[in-house]
C-alpha positions in Angstrom: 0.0 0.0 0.0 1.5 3.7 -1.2 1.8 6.1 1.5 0.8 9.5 0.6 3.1 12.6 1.3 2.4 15.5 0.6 4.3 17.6 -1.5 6.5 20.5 -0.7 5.5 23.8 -1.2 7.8 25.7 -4.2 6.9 28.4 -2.4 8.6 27.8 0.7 11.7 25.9 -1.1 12.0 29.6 -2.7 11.6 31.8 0.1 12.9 29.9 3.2 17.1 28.8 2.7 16.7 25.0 3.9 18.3 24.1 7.2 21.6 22.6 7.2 21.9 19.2 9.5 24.0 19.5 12.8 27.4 17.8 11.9 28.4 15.7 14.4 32.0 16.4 14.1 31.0 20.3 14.8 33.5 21.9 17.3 30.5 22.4 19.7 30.9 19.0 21.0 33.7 20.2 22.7 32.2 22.9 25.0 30.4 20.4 27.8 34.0 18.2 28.2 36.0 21.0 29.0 33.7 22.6 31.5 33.9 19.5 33.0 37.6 19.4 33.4 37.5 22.8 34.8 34.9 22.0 37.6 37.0 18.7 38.3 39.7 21.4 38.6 38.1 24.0 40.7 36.7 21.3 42.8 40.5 20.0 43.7 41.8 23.5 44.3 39.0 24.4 46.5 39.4 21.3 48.3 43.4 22.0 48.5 42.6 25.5 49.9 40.2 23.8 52.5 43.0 21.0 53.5 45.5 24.3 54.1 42.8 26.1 56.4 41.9 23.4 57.8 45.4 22.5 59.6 46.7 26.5 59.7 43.6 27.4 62.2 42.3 24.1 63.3 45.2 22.1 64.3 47.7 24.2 66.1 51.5 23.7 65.4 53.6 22.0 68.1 55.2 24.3 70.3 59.1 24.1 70.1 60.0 24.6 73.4 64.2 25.9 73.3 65.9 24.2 76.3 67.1 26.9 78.7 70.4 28.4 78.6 72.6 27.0 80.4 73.6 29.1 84.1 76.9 29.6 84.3 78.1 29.9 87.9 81.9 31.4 88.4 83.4 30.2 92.2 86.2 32.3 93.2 87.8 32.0 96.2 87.7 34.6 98.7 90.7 36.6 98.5 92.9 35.5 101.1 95.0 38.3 103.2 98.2 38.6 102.9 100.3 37.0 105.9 101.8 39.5 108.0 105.4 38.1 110.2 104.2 37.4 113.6 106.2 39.8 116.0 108.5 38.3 118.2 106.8 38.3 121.5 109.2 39.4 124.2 109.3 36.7 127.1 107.2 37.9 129.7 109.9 38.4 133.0 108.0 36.2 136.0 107.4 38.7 138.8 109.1 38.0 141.8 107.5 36.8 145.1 107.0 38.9 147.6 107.9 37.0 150.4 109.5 38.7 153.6 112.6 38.2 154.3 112.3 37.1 158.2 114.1 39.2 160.7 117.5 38.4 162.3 115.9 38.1 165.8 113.0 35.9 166.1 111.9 37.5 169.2 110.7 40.5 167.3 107.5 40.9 165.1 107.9 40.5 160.8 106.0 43.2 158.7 103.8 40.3 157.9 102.4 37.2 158.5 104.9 34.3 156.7 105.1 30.7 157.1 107.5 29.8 159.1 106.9 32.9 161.4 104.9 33.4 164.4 101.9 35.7 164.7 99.2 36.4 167.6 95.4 36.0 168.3 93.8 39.8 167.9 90.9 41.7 166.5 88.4 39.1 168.8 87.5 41.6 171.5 88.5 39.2 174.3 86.4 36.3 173.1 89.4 34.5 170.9 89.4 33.3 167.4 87.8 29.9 166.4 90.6 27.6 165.5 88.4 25.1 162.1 90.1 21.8 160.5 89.5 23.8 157.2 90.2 27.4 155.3 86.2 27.9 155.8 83.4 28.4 158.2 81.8 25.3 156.9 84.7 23.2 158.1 84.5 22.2 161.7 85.6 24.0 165.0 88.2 22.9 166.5 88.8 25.0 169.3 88.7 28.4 170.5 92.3 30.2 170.7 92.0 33.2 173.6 93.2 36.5 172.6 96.5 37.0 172.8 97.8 34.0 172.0 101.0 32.8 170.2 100.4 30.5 167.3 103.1 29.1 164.5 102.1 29.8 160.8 102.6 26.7 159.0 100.9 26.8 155.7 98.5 29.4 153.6 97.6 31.7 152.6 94.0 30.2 151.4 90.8 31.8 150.3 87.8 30.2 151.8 84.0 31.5 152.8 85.6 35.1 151.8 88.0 35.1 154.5 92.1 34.3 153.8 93.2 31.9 155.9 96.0 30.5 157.9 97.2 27.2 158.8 98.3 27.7 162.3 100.2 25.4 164.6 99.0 26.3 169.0 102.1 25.8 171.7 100.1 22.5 172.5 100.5 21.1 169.0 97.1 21.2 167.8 97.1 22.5 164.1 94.1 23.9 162.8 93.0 27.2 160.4 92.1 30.7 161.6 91.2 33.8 159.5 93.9 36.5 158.8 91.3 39.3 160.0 92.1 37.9 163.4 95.3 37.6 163.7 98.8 39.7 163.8 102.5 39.4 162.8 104.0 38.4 166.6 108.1 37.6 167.5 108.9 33.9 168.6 108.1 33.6 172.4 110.2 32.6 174.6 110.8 28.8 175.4 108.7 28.1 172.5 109.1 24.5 171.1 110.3 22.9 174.4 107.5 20.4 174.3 107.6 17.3 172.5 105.1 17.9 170.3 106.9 21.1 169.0 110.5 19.3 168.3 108.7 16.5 166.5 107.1 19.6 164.0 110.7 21.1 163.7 112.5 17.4 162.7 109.5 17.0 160.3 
């Protein structure tokens, strides 16, 4: 069966230029591809750029800490003085003692109370001076020696119970200590040492 078409109009084949077909091959073809490959390329940038901001403001650097200088400590000694000669000390001269000479006659009173002299009880007012077994008043008492009386120094001087004290020897024999407040130089008495007692002190 024919199938009808219907003609063309001569007059539009005369006034209208016909219409070309699109040639595959046209350089239009091209347009879509490359904006492609330049939003692929935009799209890495921009993620680049995005990376970069990210870890400059989001993830801080590590902090490089610089180890501290080291101190440097300087020791001096202290300055030391010079050393100066030691003077020679002159050697001190010992002073003499001042011990009475005693006097050529015994019979007569030293300047002083010495050992080896005499001296008598004195200073007690009549009541007599107590005669201790030691230079203080915490030592015992002996016996009383009356005023007046002759006693042999035999030792001391001691200081005791702030008194000075004498180590006396009585005509008797008894030995014993008296303070010096109460007693005076005296002269060797006559028939002194006759007893036994007494030549027993001298020998010894």
């Amino acid at each position: 069966m024919a199938r009808y078409e219907t003609p063309e109009d001569p007059r539009d084949s005369e006034l209208k230029p016909r219409r070309l077909r699109r040639n595959r091959s046209d350089g239009r073809d091209y347009v879509p591809l490359i904006g492609l490959l330049l939003g692929i390329v935009v799209t890495i940038i921009a993620i680049v750029v995005a990376w970069q901001l990210v870890t400059n403001f989001l993830i801080p650097e590590p902090l490089v800490v610089a180890p501290p200088a080291p101190t440097v400590v300087l020791v001096t000694a202290p300055a030391t003085a010079a050393p100066t000669a030691t003077a020679d000390l002159a050697t001190p001269t010992p002073l003499p003692t001042l011990t009475p000479e005693p006097t050529s006659d015994p019979a007569l009173p030293p300047e002083l109370i010495t050992v080896g002299l005499f001296a008598s009880v004195a200073n007690t007012g009549g009541i007599g001076v107590t005669v201790r077994g030691g230079p203080s008043t915490n030592n015992a008492p002996l016996l009383i020696a009356p005023e007046a009386a002759i006693v042999e120094i035999i030792g001391g001087p001691t200081e005791g119970s702030g008194f000075t004290w004498w180590q006396l020897r009585l005509e008797d024999g008894t030995e014993g200590w008296a303070a010096a407040d109460f007693l005076e130089p005296a002269g060797r008495p006559e028939g002194w040492g006759t007893g036994s007692d007494t030549d027993n002190s001298e020998s010894q």
